[in-house]
C-alpha positions in Angstrom: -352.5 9.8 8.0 -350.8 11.2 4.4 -352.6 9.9 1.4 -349.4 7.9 0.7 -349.9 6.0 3.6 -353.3 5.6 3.1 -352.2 3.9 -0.5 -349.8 1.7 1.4 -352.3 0.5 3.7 -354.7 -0.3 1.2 -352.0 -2.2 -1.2 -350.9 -4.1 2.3 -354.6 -5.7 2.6 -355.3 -6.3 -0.9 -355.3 -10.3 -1.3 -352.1 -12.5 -2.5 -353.9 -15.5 -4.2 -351.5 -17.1 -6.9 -348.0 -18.5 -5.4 -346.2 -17.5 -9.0 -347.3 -13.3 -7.6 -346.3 -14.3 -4.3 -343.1 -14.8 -5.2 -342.8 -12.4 -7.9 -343.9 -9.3 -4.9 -340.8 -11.2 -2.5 -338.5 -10.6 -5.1 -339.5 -7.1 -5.7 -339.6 -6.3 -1.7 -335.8 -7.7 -1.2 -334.5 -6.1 -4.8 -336.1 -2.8 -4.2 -335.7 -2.2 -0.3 -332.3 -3.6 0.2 -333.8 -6.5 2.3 -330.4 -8.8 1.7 -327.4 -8.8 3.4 -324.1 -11.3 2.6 -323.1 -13.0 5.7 -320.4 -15.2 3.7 -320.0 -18.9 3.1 -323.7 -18.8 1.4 -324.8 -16.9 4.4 -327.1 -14.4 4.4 -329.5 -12.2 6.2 -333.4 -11.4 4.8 -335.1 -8.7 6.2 -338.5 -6.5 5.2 -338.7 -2.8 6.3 -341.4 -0.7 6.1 -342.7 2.1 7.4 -346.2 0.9 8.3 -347.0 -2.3 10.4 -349.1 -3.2 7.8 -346.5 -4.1 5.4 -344.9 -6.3 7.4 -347.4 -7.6 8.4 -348.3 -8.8 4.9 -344.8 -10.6 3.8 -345.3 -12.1 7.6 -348.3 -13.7 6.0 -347.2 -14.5 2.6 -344.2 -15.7 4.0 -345.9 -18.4 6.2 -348.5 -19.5 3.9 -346.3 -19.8 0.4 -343.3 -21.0 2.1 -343.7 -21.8 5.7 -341.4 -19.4 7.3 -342.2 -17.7 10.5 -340.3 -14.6 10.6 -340.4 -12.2 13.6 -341.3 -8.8 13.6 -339.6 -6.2 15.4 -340.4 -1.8 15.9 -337.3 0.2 14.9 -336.4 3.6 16.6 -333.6 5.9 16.6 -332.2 9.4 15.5 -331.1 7.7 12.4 -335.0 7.0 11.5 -335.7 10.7 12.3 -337.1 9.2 15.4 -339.9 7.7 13.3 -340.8 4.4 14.1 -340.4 1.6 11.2 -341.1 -1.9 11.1 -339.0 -5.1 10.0 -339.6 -8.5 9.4 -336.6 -10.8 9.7 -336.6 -14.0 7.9 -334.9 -16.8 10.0 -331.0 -17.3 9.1 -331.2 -20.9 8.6 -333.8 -20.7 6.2 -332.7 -17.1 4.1 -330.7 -19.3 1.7 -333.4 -21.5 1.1 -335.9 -18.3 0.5 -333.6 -17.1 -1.9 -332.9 -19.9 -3.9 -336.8 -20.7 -4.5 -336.7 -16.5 -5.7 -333.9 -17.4 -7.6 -331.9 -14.8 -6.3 -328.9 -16.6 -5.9 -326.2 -16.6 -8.8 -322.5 -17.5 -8.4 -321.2 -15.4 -10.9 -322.8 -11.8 -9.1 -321.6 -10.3 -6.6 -321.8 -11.6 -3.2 -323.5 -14.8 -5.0 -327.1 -12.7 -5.8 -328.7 -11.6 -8.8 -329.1 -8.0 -9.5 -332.3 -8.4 -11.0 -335.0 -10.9 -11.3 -335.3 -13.9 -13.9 -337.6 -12.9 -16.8 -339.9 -16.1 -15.1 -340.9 -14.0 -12.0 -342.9 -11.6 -14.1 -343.9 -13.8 -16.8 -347.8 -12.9 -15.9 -349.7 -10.3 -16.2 -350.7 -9.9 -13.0 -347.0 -11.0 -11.7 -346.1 -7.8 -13.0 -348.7 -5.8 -10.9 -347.5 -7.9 -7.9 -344.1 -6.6 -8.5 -344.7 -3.0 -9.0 -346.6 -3.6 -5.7 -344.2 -4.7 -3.7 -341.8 -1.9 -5.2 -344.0 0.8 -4.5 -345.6 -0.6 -0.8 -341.5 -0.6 0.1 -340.0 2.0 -1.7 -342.8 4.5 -3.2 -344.3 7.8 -2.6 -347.2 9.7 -3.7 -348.2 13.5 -3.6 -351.8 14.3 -2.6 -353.5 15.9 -5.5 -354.4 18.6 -3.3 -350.5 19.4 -3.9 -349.3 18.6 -6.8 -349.3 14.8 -9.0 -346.7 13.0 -8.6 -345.9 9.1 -7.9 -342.4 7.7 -7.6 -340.4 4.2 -6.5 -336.1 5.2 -5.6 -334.7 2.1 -6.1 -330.9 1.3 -5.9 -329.9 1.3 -9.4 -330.3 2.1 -12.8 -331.0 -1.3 -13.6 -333.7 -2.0 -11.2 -335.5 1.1 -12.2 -335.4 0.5 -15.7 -336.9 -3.0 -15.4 -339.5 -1.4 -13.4 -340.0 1.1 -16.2 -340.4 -2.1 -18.6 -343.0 -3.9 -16.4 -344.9 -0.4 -16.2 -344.8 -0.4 -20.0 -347.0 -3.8 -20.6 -349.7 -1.8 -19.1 -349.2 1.4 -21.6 -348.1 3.2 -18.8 -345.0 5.5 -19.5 -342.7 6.4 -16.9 -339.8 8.1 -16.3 -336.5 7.7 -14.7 -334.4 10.4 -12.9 -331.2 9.9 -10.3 -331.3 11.0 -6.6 -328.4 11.0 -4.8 -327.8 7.4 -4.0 -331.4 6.5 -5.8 -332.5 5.7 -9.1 -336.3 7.5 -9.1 -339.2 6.0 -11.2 -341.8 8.3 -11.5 -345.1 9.9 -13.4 -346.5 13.7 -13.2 -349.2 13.2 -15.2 -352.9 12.5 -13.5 -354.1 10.0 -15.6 -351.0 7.9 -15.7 -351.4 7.7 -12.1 -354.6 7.1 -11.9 -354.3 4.1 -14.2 -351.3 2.9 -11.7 -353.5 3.2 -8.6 -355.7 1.2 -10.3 -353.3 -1.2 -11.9 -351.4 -1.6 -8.1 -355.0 -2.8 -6.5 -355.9 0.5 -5.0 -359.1 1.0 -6.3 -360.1 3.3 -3.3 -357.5 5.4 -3.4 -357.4 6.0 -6.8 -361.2 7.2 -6.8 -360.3 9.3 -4.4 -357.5 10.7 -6.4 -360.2 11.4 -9.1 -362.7 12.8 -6.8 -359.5 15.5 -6.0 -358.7 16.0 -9.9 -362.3 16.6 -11.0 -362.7 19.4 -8.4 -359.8 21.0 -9.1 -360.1 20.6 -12.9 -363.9 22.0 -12.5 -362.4 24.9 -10.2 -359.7 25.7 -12.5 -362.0 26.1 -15.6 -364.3 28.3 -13.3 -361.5 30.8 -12.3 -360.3 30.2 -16.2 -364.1 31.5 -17.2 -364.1 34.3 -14.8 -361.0 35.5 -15.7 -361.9 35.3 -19.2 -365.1 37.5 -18.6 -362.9 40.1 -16.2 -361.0 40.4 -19.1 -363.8 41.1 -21.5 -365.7 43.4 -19.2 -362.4 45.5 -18.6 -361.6 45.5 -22.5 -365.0 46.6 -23.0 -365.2 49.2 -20.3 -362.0 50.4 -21.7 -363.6 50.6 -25.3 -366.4 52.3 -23.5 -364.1 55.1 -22.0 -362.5 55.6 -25.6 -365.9 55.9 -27.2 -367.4 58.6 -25.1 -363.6 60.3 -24.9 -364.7 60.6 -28.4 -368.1 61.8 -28.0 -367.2 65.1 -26.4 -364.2 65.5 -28.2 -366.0 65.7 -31.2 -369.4 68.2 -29.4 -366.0 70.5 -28.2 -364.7 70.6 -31.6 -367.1 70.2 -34.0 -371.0 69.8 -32.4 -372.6 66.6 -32.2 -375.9 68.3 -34.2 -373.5 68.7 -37.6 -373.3 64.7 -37.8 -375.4 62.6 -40.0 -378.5 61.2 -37.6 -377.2 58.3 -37.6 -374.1 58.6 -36.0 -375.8 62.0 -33.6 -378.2 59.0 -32.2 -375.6 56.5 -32.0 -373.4 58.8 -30.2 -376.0 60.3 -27.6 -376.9 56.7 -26.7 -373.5 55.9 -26.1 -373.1 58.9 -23.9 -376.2 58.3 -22.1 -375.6 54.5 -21.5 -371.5 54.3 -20.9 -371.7 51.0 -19.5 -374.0 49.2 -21.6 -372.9 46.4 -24.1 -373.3 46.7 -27.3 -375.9 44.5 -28.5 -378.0 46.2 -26.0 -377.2 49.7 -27.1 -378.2 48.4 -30.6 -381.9 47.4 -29.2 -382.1 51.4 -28.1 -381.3 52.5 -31.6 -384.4 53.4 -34.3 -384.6 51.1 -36.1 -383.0 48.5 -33.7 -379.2 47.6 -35.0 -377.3 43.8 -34.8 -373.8 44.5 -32.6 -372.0 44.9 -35.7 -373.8 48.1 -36.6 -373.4 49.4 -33.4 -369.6 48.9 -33.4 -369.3 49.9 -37.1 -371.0 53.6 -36.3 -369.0 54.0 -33.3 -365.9 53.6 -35.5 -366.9 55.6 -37.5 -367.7 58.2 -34.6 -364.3 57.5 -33.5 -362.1 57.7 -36.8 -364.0 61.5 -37.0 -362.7 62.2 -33.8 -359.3 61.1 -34.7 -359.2 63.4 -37.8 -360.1 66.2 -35.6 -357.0 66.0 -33.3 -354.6 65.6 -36.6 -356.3 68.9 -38.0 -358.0 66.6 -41.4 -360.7 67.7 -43.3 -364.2 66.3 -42.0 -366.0 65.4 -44.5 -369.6 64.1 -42.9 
């Protein structure tokens, strides 16, 4: 199973308690999936999809127990599904109307008699809100693993409808962002711990510590290769330092004679020559008296600004 499904299937079994979010995760199911069709003359057909039993299997439940419908469920096939196999849950015609009217969906002045979006009273809770975004993302959502990438989303079918879900997100300090797909208006968030906190705030406390189980390895594995990248690049700049120094070295005992420096710099530079690849704190602790890193670098300057005036044809002056 995808991780998305496995969010899914832990949103389907997480309890439905209060009638006020029962009907507030109904509304959101038929707004966001598309779940109403106009029959005419105040008829009209009500039907869950989903792609995992699970689902419908849920809104079967609520369905029954807040409203005492019995709706049937039924396995969808076809080259039109990809020949993926998706679930419905059809609400009985005689009592749609009924359904809707207690979701107050129903409005005379919209078209084909319905509401494009819910009345401010369905999400006057806190946690009618959650049961909203719920029901949005259980129908209509996806999520990335965080293997991949992090990314969460709800397409919905219009600007409107993702906008409101952008404001019920926002009670929670939870900023998301809308883009357009095609037919679909997309909700969605990229960044880790704003999914996280949705997980969370959606009821799917398992998935989302597994989410963070993900982002802690990778973020601990990222700063690992960061670090090791860091000291590749240190040990190359200093190897490459190294090579300029003794470059230097003989440059300077062709030209000139290593003997006719001050002691000082002839020690400092036979060290160097004798130790190529050792840092230079511990070429400093082979000096006499021992020098600090910063003496060591000043004499090799030094050593290598002599050089320099050699190959320009300056004066010397030791």
């Amino acid at each position: 199973m995808s991780f998305a499904s496995d969010v899914r299937g832990e949103l389907a079994r997480t309890p439905t308690e209060d009638a006020c979010c029962a009907r507030s995760e109904l509304t959101a199911a038929l707004l966001c999936g598309g779940g109403i069709a106009w029959r005419g003359r105040e008829r009209y057909a009500v039907t869950f999809t989903a792609s995992e039993a699970s689902t419908v299997r849920r809104y079967f439940a609520i369905l029954k127990r807040f409203y005492g419908i019995i709706g049937q469920i039924r396995a969808l096939s076809g080259d039109t599904l990809n020949k993926q196999t998706r679930y419905q849950l059809a609400v009985p015609e005689e009592r749609a109307l009924e359904l809707l009217r207690k979701l107050e969906l129903l409005d005379e002045g919209g078209l084909f008699g319905l509401r494009p979006l819910p009345m401010d009273e369905i999400v006057r809770y806190s946690c009618c809100k959650k049961a909203f975004v719920r029901a949005a993302f259980t129908l209509c959502g996806a999520i990335s693993h965080p293997d991949r990438n992090y990314h969460i989303e709800i397409a919905v079918p219009s600007e409107a409808l993702a906008g409101f879900i952008v404001d019920q997100l926002a009670a929670f300090d939870i900023e998301a962002k809308v883009s357009e797909r095609k037919s679909k208006y997309v909700v969605y968030l990229k960044r880790a711990e704003d999914i996280s906190d949705m997980l969370l705030l959606l009821g799917a406390s398992k998935a989302m510590m597994a989410f963070e189980n993900v982002r802690v390895k990778k973020e601990v594995s990222n700063r690992v290769n960061r670090q090791l990248n860091c000291d590749n690049s240190n040990i190359n700049r200093s190897m490459n330092a190294a090579e300029t120094q003794i470059r230097d070295i003989r440059y300077i005992d062709s030209e000139l004679g290593l003997e006719k420096l001050p002691r000082t710099l002839r020690d400092m530079a036979y060290i160097r020559s004798n130790n190529p690849e050792m840092p230079l704190a511990e070429l400093g602790e082979l000096m006499d008296p021992p020098l600090g890193k910063s003496g060591v670098n000043a004499r090799l300057r030094r050593i290598s600004a002599i050089a320099e005036k050699l190959r320009c044809g300056d004066e010397v002056k030791l």
